[in-house]
C-alpha positions in Angstrom: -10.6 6.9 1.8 -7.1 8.0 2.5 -4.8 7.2 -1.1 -1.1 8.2 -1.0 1.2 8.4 -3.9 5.8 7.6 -2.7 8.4 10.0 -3.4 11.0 8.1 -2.1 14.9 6.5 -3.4 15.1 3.0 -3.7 18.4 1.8 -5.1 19.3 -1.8 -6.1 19.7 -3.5 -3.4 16.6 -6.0 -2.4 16.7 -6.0 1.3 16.9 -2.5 2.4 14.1 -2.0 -0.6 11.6 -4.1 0.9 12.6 -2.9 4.6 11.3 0.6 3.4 8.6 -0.3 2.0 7.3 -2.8 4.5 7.9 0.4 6.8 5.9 2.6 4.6 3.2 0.4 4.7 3.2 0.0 8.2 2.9 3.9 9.1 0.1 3.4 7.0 -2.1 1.0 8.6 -1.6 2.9 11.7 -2.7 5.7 9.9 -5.9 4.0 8.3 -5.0 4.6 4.7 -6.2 2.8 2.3 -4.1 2.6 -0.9 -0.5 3.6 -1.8 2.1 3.4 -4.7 5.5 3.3 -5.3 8.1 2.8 -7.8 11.0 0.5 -6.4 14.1 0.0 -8.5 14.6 -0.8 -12.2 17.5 -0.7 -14.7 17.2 2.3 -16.8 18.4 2.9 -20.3 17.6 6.2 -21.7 19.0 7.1 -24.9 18.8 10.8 -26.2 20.7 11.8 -30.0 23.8 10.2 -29.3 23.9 10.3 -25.5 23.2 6.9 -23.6 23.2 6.5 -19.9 22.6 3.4 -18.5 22.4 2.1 -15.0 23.6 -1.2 -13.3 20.5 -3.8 -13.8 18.0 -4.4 -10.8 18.0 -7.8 -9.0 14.9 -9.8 -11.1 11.7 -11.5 -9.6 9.8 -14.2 -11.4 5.9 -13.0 -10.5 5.5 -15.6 -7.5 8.5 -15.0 -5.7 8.2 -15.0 -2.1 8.7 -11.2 -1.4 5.4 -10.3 -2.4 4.6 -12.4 0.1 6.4 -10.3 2.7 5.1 -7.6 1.4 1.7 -8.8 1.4 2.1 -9.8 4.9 2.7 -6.2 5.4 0.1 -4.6 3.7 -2.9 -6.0 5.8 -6.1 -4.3 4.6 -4.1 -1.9 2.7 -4.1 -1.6 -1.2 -0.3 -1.3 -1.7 0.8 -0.8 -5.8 4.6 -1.3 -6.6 7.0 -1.8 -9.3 9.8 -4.1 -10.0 12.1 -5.8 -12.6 10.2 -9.3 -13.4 11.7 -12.5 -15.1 9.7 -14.7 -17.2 10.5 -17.3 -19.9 14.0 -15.8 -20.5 12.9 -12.6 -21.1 12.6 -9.2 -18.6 9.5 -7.1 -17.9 9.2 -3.5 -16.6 6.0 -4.5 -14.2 3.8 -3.6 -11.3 1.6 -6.0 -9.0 -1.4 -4.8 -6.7 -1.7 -6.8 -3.1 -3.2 -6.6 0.0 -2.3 -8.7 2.9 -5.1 -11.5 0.8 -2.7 -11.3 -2.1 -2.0 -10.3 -5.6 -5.0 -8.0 -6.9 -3.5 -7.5 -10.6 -0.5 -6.9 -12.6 0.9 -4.8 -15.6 3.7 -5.2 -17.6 5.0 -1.6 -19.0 3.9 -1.7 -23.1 5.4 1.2 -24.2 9.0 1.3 -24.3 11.1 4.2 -24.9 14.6 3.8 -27.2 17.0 2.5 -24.7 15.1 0.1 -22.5 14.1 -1.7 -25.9 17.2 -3.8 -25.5 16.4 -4.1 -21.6 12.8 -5.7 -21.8 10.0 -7.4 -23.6 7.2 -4.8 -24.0 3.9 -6.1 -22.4 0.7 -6.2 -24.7 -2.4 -4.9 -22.6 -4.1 -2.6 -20.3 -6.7 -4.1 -17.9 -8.9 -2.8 -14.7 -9.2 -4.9 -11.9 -11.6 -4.9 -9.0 -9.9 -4.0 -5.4 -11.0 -2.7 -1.9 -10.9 0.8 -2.9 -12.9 0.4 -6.0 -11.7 -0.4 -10.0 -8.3 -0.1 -10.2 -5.3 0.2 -13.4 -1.5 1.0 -13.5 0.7 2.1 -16.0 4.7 2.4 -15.8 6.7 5.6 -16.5 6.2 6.1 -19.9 3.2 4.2 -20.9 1.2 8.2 -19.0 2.2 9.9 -22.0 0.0 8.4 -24.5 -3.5 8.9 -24.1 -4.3 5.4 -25.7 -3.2 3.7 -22.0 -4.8 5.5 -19.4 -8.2 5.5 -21.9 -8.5 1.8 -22.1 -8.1 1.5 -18.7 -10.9 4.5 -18.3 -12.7 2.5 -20.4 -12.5 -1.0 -18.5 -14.1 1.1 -15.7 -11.4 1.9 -13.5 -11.5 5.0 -11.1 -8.6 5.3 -10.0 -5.3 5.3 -11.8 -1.6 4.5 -10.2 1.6 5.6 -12.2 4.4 4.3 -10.9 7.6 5.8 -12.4 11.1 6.5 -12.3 11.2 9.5 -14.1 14.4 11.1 -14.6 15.5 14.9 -15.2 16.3 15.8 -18.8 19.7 14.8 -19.8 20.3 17.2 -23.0 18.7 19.8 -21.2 19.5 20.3 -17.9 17.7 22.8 -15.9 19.3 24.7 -12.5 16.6 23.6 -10.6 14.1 20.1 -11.3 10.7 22.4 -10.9 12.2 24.1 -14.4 13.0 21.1 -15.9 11.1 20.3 -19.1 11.1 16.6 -18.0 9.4 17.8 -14.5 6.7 19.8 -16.8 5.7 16.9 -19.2 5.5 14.8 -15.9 3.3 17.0 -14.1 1.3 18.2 -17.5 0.6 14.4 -18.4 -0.9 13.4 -15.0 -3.4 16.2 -14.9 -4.3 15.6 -18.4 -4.5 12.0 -18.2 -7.0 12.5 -15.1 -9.3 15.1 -17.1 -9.5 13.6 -20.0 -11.0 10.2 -17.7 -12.3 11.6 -15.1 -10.6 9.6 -12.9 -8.3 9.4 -9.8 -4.8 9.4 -10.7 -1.9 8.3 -8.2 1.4 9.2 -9.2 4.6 8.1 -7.5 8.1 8.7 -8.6 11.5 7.9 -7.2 14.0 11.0 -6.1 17.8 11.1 -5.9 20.3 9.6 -8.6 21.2 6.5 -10.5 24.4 7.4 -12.5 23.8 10.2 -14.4 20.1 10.5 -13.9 18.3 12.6 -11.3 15.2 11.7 -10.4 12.0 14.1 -10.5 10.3 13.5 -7.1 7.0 15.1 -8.1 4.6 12.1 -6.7 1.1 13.5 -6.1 -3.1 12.6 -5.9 -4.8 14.1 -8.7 -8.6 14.7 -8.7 -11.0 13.9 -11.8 -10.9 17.2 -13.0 -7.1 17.4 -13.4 -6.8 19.2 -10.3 -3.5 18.5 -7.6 -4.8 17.1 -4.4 -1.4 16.7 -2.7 2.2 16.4 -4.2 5.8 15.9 -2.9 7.8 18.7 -5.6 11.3 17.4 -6.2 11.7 15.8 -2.6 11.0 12.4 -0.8 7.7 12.4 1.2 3.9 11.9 0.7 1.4 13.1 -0.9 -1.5 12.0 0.9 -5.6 13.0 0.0 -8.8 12.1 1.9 -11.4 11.6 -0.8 -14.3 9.7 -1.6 -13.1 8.2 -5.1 -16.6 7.1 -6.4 -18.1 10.0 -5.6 -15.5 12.3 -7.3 -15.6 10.3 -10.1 -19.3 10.6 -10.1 -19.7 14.0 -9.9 -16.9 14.9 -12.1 -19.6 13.1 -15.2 -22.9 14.8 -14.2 -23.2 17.2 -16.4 -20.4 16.3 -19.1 -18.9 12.4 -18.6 -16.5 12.3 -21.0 -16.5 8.7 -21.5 -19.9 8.4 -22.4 -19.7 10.9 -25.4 -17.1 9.9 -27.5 -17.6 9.4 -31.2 -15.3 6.6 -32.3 -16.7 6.6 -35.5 -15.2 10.2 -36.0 -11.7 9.5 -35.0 -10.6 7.0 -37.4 
């Protein structure tokens, strides 16, 4: 199957969003890809010592509103994986829905929550797989990659392949020349691999590029195989990072010998 991961800017505006993603997804149909993911806009709070940058709030959805309908309409047989700002009971989420042109596949809401989005949203409680097209699928949001706990469960509720949608910014107290030297674009790039290793799974990472404010984003989507290794990456600028790959079977061969899964001992960890 062909699986793509966005580098792409999406401000805060609704309309022109969906008209790029809608025209994402139709390149790929006529391509004959099967899956994609992107991160579309958020609000983002990020609070470092005792500098805080925050951006104007996103335009909120409640999970049935109709432009996942348009969206769906435009993803046909493709497996399309996005993120948005969600409103529910009073309260915001940081979340991501799966769909296909037959509709919603499954949804996350982003649990772990760094200092300044506490404020923004209500945290969401669980990781779970869910069966698509292209095999056993999970998400997680931005910062939920860098603990091992999230992308294990999911592992462990037998997903294959993994899609991280983020808008991962630069560092802020420690701005690098250039974003391939920033130590934010090193922890992004470290925890993808290792979160795919550790699994032995498929990980598809997508990140937004350009600014918000005073945050520049990383760029940096890619594919990553079951053995941590980059399939196809963006670096710091908008594109695609596209891979042909049989996920199953990379999965699957990636465990002969050592699965990884398989021999844990939980009983040693406490």
């Amino acid at each position: 199957m062909r699986v793509a991961a966005v580098s792409a800017h999406f401000g805060r505006e609704v309309e022109p969003c969906v008209a790029k993603v809608e025209a994402i997804t139709a390149d790929a149909r006529a391509q004959g890809w099967t899956c994609w993911s992107s991160r579309t806009p958020r609000s983002v709070a990020i609070s470092a010592g005792s500098t805080r940058c925050t951006t104007p709030v996103s335009p909120a959805f409640p999970a049935d509103d109709a432009v996942f309908d348009r969206v769906a309409a435009a993803a046909g047989p493709v497996v399309v994986c996005l993120g948005y700002r969600e409103s529910a009971g009073g309260r915001f989420h940081n979340s991501a829905v799966a769909l296909t042109g037959d509709g919603v596949l499954g949804r996350h809401r982003k649990v772990h929550q760094p200092a300044g989005e506490v404020a923004a949203y209500a945290a969401g409680d669980a990781f779970t797989a869910f069966d698509t097209p292209v095999g056993r699928l999970g998400m997680l949001i931005d910062y939920d990659k860098t603990f091992p706990e999230a992308a294990r469960t999911l592992a462990g509720d037998g997903a294959h392949l993994l899609a991280c949608l983020s808008a991962w910014p630069a560092s802020l107290t420690n701005r690098a020349p250039r974003l391939l030297q920033d130590r934010q674009s090193r922890l992004f790039d470290l925890y993808d691999c290792a979160r795919a290793a550790e699994n032995q799974v498929v990980v598809v990472s997508a990140n937004q590029t350009g600014t918000m404010g005073r945050l520049r984003f990383l760029g940096q989507s890619k594919v990553v195989g079951p053995g941590g290794d980059v399939l196809a990456r963006t670096w710091a600028k908008a594109g695609l990072a596209v891979a042909e790959l049989d996920v199953a079977g990379e999965v699957a061969r990636s465990r002969t010998v050592l699965s990884h899964l398989a021999e844990r001992r939980p009983e040693a960890y406490s």
